[in-house]
C-alpha positions in Angstrom: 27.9 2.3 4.0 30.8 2.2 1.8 33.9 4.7 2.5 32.8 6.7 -0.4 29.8 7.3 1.2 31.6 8.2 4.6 34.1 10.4 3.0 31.4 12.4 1.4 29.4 13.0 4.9 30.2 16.1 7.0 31.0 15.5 10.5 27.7 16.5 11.9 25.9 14.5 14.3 23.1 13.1 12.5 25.7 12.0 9.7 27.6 10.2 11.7 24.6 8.0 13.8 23.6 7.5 10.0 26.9 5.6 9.6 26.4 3.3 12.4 25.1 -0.3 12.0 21.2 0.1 12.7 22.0 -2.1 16.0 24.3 0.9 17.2 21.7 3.6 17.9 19.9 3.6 20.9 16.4 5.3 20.4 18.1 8.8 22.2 21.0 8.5 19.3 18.6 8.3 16.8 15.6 11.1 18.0 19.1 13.2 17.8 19.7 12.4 14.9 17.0 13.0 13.6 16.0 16.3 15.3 19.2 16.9 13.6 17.8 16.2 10.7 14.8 17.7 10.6 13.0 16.7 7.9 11.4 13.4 7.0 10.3 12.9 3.3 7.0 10.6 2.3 5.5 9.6 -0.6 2.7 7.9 -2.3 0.6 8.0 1.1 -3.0 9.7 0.3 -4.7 10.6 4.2 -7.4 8.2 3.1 -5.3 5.5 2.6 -5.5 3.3 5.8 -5.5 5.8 7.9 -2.7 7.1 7.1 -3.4 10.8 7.6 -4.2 10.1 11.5 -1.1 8.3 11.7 0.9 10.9 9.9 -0.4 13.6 12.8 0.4 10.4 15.3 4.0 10.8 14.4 4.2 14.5 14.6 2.7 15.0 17.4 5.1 12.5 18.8 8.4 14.1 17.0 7.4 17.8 16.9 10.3 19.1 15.8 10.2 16.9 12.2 8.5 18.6 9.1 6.8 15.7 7.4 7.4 16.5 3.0 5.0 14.7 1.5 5.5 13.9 -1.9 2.8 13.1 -4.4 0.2 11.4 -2.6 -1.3 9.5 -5.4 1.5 7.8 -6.8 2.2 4.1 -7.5 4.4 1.5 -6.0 6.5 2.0 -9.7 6.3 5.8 -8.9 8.1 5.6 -5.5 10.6 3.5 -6.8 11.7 6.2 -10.0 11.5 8.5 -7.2 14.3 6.6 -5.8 16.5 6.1 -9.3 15.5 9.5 -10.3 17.3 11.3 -6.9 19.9 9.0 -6.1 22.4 12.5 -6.4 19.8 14.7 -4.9 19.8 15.2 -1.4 16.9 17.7 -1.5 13.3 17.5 -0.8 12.3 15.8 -4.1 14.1 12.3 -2.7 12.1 10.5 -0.7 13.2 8.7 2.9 11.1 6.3 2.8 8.7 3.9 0.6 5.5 2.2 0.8 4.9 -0.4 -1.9 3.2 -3.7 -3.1 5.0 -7.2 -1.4 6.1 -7.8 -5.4 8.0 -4.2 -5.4 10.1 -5.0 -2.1 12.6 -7.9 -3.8 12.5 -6.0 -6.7 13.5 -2.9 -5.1 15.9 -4.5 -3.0 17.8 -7.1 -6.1 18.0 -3.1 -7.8 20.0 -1.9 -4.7 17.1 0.7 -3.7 17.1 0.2 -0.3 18.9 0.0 2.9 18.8 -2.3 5.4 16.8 -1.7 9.0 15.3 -3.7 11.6 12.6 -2.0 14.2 12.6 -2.7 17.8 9.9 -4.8 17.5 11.3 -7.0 14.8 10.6 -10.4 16.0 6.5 -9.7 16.4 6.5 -9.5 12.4 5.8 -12.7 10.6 9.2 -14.3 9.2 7.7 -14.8 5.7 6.9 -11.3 6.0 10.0 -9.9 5.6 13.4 -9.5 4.3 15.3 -11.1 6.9 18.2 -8.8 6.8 15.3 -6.2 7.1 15.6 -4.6 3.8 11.8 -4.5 3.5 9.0 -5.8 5.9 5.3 -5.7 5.8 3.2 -3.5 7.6 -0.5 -4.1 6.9 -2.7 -6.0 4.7 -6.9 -5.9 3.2 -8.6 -7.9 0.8 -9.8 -7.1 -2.6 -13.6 -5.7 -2.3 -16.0 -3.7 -4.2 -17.2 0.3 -3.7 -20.1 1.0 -4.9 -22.2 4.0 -5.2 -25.8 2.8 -4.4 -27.3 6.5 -5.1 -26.2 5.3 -9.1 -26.7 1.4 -8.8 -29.5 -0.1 -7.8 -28.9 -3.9 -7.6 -24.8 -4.4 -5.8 -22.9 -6.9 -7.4 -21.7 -9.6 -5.0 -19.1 -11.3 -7.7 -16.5 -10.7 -10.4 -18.8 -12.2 -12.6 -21.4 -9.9 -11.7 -19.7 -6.8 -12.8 -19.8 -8.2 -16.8 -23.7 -8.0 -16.6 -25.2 -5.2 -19.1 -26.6 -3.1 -15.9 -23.1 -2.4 -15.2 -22.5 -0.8 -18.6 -19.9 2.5 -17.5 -19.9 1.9 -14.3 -16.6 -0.3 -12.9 -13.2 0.8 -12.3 -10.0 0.0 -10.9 -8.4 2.1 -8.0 -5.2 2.8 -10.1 -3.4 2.3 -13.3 -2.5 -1.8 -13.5 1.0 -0.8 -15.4 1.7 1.2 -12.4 -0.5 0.2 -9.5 0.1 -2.3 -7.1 -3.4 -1.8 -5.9 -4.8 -2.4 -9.2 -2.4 -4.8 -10.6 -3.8 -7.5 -7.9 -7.5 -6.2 -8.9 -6.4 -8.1 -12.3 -5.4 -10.5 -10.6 -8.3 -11.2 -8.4 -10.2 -11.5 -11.4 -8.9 -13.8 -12.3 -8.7 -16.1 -9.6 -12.6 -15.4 -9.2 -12.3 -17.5 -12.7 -10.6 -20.4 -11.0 -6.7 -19.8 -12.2 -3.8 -20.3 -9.4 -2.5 -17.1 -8.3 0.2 -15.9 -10.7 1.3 -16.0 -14.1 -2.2 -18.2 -14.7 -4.4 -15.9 -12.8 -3.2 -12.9 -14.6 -3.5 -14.2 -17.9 -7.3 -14.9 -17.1 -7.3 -11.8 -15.3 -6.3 -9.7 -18.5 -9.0 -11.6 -20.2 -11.6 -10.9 -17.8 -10.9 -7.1 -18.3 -10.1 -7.3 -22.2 -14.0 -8.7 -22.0 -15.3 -5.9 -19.3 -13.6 -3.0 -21.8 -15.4 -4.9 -24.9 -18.7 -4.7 -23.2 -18.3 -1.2 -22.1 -18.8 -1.7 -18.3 -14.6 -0.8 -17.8 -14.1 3.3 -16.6 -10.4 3.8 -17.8 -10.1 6.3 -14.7 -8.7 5.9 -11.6 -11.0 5.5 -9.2 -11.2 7.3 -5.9 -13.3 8.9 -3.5 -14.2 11.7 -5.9 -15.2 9.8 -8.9 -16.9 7.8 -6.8 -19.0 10.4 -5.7 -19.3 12.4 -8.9 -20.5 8.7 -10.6 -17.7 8.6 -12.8 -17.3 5.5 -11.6 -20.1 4.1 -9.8 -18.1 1.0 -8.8 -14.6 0.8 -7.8 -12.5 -2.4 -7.2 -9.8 -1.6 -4.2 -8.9 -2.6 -1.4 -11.7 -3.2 1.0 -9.8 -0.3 3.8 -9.7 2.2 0.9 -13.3 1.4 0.0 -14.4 1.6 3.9 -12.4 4.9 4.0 -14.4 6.3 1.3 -17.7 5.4 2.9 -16.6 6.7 5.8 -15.1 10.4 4.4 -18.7 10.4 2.0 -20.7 9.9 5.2 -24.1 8.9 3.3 -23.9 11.5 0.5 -24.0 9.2 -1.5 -24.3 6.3 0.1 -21.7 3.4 -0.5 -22.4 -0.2 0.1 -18.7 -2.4 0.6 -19.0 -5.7 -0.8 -16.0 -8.3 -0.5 -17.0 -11.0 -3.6 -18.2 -14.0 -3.1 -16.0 -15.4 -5.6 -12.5 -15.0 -4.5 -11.2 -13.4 -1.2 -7.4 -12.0 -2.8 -5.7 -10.7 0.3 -2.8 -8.0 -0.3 0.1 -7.3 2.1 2.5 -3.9 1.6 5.3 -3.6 2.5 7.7 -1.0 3.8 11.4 0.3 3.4 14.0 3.2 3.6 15.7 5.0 0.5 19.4 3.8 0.0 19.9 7.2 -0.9 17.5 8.4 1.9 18.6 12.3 2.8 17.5 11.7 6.5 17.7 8.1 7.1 17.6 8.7 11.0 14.4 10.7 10.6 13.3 7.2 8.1 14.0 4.7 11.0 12.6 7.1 13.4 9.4 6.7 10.9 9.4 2.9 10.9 10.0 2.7 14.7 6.9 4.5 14.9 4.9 2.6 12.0 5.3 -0.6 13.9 5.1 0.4 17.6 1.4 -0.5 18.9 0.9 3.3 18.3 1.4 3.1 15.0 0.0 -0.4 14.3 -3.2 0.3 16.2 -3.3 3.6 14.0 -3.6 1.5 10.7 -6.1 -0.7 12.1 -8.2 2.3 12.4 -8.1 2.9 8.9 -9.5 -0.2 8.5 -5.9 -1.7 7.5 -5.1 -5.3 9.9 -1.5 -4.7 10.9 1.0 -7.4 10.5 1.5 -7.4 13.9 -2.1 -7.3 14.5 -1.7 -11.2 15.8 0.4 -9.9 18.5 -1.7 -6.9 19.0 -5.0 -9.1 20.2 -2.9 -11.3 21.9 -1.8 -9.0 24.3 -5.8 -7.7 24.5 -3.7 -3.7 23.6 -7.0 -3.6 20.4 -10.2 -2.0 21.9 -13.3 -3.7 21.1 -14.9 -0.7 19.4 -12.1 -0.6 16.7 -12.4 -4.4 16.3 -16.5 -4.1 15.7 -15.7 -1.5 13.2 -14.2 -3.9 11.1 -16.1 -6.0 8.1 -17.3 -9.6 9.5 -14.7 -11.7 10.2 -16.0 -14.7 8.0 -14.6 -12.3 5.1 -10.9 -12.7 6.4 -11.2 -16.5 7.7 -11.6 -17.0 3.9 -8.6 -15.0 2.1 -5.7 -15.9 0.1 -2.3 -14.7 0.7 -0.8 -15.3 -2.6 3.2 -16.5 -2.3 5.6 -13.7 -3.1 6.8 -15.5 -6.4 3.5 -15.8 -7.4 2.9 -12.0 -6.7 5.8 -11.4 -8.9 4.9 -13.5 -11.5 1.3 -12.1 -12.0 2.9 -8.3 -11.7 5.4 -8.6 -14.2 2.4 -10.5 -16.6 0.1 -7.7 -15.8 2.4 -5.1 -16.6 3.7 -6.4 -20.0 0.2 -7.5 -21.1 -2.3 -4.7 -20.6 -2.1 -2.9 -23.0 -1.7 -5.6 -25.2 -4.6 -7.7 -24.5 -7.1 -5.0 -22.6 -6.2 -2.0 -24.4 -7.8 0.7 -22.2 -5.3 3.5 -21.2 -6.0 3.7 -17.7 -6.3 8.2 -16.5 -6.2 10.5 -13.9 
């Protein structure tokens, strides 16, 4: 914190455990701080998003005396960050604490000065290549790429990328976001293209873009964003997400109609997020109160529930603290054995390719 930033505090007590290194603050300093505080602000985490609703009454009920602001629930990895650049004077309920993005927004957030530094208590149980090492981001959970589909409205389930070009398919697949904005759906392009045999990347999205540019052409691409609801409307029969979203969805629907969850046979693209704290964060003790929570086994095991594995989920079944029943919940385990963990440069590369070409080369203005 820079003596600008002191001089501008008052001399309340959450203020000044805010200026302390992160190593300072005992977890008593910062509950105080926080309580304090008061408030904790959240964005860009839908309930049905692995879990996260469960897990956002986890932390209240844990912190009672914190009013969790959730901002736009929907948004994009690219959303949370303007949310950041767009309040860095505002110290009101409109600026978010804390962020939840795709691995390739973290550097990128971090190189733009977005974010401030913090390591957990359980630091050292997170992967290394996980992580900002100075603990300006860190993942938290990770899925792989998988299909939704809405078997009331399609009778035979494609098992493949390739599959979803076939005529049957004609208005039916979607992506679970906008892929200008959307981390989620930004490695959906990418996936596709892998399914066509490119290395993950700048090569991947290029084949990616083509895979949708022929998709749109044939008329089997929804320009919608798809989500529970147009998944059960049949707006968009099929939806490409990630497979917790999609076992979230069949879940919430519970039959009516029924969804089938397919992870392709053709590539097995596994997605890590990551998370963060504001630079400009109006409660930034309430914000590492939040990520101590996040990655205690609380909070770990309340992801996994959503169908989300943890990054410390390693550590987790090592120390036998997963029951059984929310392990045989999850999709077969030959689905996992099988994924690809794209490199973060490579995850950058395809981003910023998927971003700059879409329009361009598919064309299809991605809604609401």
């Amino acid at each position: 914190m820079t003596a600008r930033h002191i001089l501008a505090t008052t001399a309340s007590v959450a203020v000044l455990l805010a200026a302390l290194p992160a190593t300072a603050q005992t977890m008593d300093e910062l509950i105080a701080g926080a309580r304090a505080e008061g408030m904790l602000t959240t964005i860009a985490l839908p309930h049905s998003w692995c879990g996260y609703g469960d897990v956002i009454a986890g932390f209240k009920a844990r912190y009672p005396f914190l009013n969790v602001n959730e901002l736009n629930p929907d948004a994009g990895s690219a959303d949370e960050l303007e949310a950041v650049r767009a309040n860095r004077d505002n110290k009101g309920p409109q600026a978010p604490d804390v962020l939840d993005v795709g691995l390739s927004f973290g550097p990128a957030a971090q190189a733009e000065g977005l974010l401030q530094p913090y390591k957990v208590s359980t630091w050292d149980t997170i992967p290394a290549d996980a992580k900002d090492a100075d603990g300006h981001w860190y993942g938290d959970y990770y899925g792989v790429m998988a299909f939704a589909v809405n078997t009331d409205l399609v009778d035979e389930v494609p098992t493949s990328f390739a599959d979803l070009l076939k005529p049957a398919y004609a208005g039916q697949v979607a992506l679970a976001g906008d892929p200008r904005a959307s981390n989620q759906a930004i490695l959906g392009v990418l996936a596709a293209g892998m399914a066509r045999g490119a290395a993950p990347g700048a090569e991947a999205a290029a084949a990616g873009l083509e895979f949708f540019r022929e998709l749109n052409e044939a008329g089997n691409f929804v320009p919608v964003i798809g989500k529970a609801g147009t998944l059960a409307q049949g707006t968009t029969p099929i939806i490409i997400a990630w497979d917790y979203n999609a076992l979230a969805w069949r879940d919430s629907l519970a039959g009516n109609p029924p969804v089938e969850v397919v992870v392709p046979s053709d590539v097995t693209l596994a997605g890590v997020y990551v998370q963060a704290i504001s630079a400009y964060a109006p409660q930034p003790n309430a914000a590492k109160l939040w990520m101590e929570y996040l990655y205690s086994d609380e909070g770990q095991l309340g992801w996994l529930a959503g169908y989300c594995h943890p990054i410390r989920f390693n550590d987790l079944v090592a120390r036998g603290v997963v029951p059984q029943e929310m392990m045989d919940r999850l999709p077969p385990a030959d689905a996992y054995e099988r994924a690809v963990f794209p490199s973060i440069d490579a995850v950058n590369a395809n981003s910023a390719a998927v971003k700059a070409g879409w329009d361009t080369v598919v064309g299809a203005n991605v809604v609401q």
